[in-house]
C-alpha positions as CSV (number, residue, x, y, z in Angstrom):
1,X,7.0,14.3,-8.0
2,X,8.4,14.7,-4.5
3,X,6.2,17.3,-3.3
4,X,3.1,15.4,-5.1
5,X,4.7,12.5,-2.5
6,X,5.1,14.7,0.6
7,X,3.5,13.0,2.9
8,X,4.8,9.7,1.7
9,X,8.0,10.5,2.2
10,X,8.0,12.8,5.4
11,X,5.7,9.8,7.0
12,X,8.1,7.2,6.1
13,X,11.1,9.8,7.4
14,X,10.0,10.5,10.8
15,X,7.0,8.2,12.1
16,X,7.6,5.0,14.0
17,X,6.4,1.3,12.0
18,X,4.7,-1.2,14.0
19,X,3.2,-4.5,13.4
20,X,-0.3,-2.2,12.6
21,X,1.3,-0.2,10.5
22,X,1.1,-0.5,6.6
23,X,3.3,-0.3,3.8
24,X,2.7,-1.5,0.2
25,X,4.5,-0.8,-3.2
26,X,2.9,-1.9,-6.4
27,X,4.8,-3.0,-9.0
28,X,4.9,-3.5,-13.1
29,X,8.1,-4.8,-14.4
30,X,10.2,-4.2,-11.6
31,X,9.2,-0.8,-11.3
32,X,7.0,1.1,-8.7
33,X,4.2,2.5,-9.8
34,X,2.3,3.1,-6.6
35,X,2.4,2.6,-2.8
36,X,0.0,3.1,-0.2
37,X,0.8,3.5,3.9
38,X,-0.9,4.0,7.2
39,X,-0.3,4.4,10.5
40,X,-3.1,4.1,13.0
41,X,-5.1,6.1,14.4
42,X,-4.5,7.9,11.0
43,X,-6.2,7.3,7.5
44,X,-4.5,5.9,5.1
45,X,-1.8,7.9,2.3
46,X,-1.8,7.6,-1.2
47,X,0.7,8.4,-4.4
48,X,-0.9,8.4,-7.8
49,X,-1.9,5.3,-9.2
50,X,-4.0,3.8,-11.8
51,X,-7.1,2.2,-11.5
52,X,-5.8,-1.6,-11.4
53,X,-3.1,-0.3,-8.4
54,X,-6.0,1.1,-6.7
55,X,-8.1,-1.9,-6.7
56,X,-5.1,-4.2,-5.3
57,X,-4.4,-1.6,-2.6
58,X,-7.9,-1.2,-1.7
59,X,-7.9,-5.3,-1.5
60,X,-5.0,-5.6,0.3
61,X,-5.6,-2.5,3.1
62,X,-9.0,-4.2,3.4
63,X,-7.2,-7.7,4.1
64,X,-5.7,-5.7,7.1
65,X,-8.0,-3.5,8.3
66,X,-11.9,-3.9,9.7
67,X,-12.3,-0.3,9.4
68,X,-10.3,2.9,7.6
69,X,-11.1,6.3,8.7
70,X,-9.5,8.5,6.3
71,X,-7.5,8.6,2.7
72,X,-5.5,11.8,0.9
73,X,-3.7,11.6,-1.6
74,X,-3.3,13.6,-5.1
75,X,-6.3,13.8,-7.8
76,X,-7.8,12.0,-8.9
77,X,-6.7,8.5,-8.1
78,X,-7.9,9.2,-4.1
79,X,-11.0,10.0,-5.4
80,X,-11.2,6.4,-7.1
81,X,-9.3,4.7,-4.5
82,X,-12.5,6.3,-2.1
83,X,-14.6,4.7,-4.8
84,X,-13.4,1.2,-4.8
85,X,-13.5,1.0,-1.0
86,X,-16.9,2.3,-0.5
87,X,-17.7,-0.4,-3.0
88,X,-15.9,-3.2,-1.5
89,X,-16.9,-2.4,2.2
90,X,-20.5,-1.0,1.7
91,X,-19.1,2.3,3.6
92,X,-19.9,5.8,2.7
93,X,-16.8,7.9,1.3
94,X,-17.3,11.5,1.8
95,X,-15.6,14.3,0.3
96,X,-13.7,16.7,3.1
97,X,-11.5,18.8,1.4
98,X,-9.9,19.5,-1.6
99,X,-6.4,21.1,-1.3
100,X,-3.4,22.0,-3.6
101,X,0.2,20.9,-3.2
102,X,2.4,24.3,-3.8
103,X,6.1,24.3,-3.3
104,X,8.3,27.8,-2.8
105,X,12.5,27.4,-3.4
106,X,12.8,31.2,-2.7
107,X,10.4,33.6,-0.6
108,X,9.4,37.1,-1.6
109,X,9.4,38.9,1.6
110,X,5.7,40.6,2.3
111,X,5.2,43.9,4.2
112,X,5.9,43.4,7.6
113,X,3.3,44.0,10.1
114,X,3.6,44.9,13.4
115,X,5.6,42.6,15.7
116,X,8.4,39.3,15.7
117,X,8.9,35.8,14.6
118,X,9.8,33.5,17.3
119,X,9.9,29.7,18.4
120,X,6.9,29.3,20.5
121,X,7.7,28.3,24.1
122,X,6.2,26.1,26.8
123,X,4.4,29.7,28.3
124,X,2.6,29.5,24.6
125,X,1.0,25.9,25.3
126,X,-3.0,27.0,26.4
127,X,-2.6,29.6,23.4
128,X,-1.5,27.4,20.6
129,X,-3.5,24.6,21.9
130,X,-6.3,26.3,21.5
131,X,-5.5,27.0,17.9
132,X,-4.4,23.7,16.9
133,X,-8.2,22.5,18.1
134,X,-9.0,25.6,16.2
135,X,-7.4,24.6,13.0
136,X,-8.1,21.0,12.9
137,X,-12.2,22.2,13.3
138,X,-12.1,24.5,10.4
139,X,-9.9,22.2,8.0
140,X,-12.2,19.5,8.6
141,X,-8.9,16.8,8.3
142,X,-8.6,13.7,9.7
143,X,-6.5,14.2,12.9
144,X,-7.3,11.6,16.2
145,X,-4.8,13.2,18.3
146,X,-5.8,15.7,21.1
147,X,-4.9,19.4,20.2
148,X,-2.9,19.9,23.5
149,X,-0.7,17.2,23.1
150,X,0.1,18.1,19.0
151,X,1.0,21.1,20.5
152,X,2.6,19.9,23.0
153,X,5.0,17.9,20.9
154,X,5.6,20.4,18.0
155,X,6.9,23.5,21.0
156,X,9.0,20.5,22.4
157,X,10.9,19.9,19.1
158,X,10.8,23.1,18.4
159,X,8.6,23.4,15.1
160,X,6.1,25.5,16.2
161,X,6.7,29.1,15.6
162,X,4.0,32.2,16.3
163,X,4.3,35.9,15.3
164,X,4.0,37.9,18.0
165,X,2.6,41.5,18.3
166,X,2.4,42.5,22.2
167,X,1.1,38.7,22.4
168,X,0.8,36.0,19.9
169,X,-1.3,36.5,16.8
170,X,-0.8,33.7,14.5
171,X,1.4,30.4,14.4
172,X,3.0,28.2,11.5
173,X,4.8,25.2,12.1
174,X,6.8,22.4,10.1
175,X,6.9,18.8,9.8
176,X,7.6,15.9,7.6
177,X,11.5,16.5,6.6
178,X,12.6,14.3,3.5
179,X,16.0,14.8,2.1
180,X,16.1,18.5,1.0
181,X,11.9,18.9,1.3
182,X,10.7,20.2,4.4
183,X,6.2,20.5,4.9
184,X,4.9,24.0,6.4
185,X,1.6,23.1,8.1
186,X,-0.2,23.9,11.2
187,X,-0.8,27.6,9.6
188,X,-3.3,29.4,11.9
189,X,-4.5,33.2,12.5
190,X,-7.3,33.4,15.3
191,X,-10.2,35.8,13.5
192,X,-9.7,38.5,15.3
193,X,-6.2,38.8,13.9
194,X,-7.2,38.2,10.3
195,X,-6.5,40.6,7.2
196,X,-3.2,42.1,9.2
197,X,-0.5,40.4,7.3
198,X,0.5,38.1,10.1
199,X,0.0,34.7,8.5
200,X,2.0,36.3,5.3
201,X,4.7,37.6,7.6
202,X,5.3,33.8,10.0
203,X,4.8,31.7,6.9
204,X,7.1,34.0,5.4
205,X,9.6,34.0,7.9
206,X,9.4,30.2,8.7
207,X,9.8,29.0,5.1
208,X,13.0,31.3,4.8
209,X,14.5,29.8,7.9
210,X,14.1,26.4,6.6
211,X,15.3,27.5,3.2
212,X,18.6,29.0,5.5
213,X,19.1,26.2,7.3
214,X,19.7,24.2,4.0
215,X,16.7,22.6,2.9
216,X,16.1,23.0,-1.2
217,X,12.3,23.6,-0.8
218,X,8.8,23.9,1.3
219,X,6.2,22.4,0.4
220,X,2.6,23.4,2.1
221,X,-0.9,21.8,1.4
222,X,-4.2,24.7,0.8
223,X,-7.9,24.5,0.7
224,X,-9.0,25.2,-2.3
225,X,-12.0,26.9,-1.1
226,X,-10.0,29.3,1.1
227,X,-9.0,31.9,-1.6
228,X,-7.4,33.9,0.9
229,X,-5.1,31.7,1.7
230,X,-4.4,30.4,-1.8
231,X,-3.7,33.7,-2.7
232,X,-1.1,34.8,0.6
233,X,0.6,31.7,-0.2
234,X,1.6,32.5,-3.9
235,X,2.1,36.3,-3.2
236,X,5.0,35.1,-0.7
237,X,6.9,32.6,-3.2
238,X,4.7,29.5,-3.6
239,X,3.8,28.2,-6.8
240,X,1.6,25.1,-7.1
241,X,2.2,21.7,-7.9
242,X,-0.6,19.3,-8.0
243,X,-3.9,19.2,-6.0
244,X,-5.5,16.3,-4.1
245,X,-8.1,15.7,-1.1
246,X,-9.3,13.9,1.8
247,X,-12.0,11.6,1.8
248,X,-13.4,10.8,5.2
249,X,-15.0,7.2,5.4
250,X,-17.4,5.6,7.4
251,X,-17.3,2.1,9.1
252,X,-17.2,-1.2,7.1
């Protein structure tokens, strides 16, 4: 449950709430049983939820909103929750990706290839910038925010990382602490550095720093029609959890 909740909780653990934010729980005898959030320019995030929470957080983000741009959340409620607003608004909901939700509590170290893990540094900005614009393009996710400036933040507080091998040759990052959970993301070999073992190696390396530095598991989202990755991922200590998806939506 708290990795199928990730983003829940590592949104609601680090992002600042305004007055056009949202935050719902939905309720059956005193209990929650699902909650929805968003914080704009972002889509909106879902938990898992039946069909009759779906249709009172669809009513209810729709109260507040003209327009949503996005959802994720696990399988299959998203899926319905797409549904229901495409209904209700007369908007197309489009499929973008299907992922799965895999969490590793111990790493099995790959080969090592070639070169270092490091924190990346300011001098790293027009490389990593580029890949971040990069990454965004081929994941097809839902991300307003210019690629410089994501970069920009994460070398600031110091959660980007890159392998290095005479320069940088792929990059990792992390994001989204909640309680002992921490969310790799962010992962990115250029092409021309692809089948080398460098993505193995950094996520490798990245997921046992965070496991040193106390945290009782990471948690990392994949697209399930990138078996490459899939496969890397579980080779080095992940096993999966749940899967879920992105729906992109269009104008109401």
């Amino acid at each position: 449950m708290e990795v199928e909740n990730a983003l829940v909780l590592g949104i609601c653990g680090s992002a600042p709430f305004d007055d056009s934010c949202y935050l719902a729980t939905v309720e059956e005898d005193r209990v929650v049983v699902a909650c929805a959030l968003r914080t704009p320019p972002h889509g909106a995030v879902l938990t898992r939820a039946d069909r009759e929470a779906l249709e009172l957080l669809a009513a209810d983000l729709a109260d507040k909103y003209q327009d949503l741009s996005a959802v994720v959340g696990p399988e299959p409620a998203v899926g319905d929750f797409a549904r229901l607003w495409s209904a209700r608004t007369g908007s197309a909901a489009e499929l973008a990706v299907r992922m799965r939700a895999f969490e590793a509590r111990r790493v099995v170290q790959p080969p090592r290839p070639a070169g270092r893990f490091r924190a990346a540094t300011d001098a790293d900005l027009p490389t990593v910038a580029q890949w971040t614009a990069a990454f965004i393009e081929e994941t097809g996710l839902d991300n307003p925010h210019d690629p410089e400036d994501v970069a920009r933040e994460r070398i600031g507080e110091g959660s980007l990382c890159v392998w290095e091998d005479a320069r940088p040759v792929s990059m990792a990052a992390w994001a989204g602490r909640a309680g002992s959970m921490v969310r790799v993301n962010y992962v990115y070999t250029p092409p021309e550095f692809r089948g080398r073992g460098y993505a193995s190696a950094c996520v490798a390396s990245l997921t046992q720093q965070l496991l040193d530095e106390g945290h009782d598991l990471c948690c990392l989202y994949t697209d399930l029609s990138n078996p490459t990755s899939n496969r890397i991922y579980q080779a080095i200590g992940y096993r999966p959890v749940c899967d879920a998806a992105e729906y992109h939506l269009g104008a109401g």
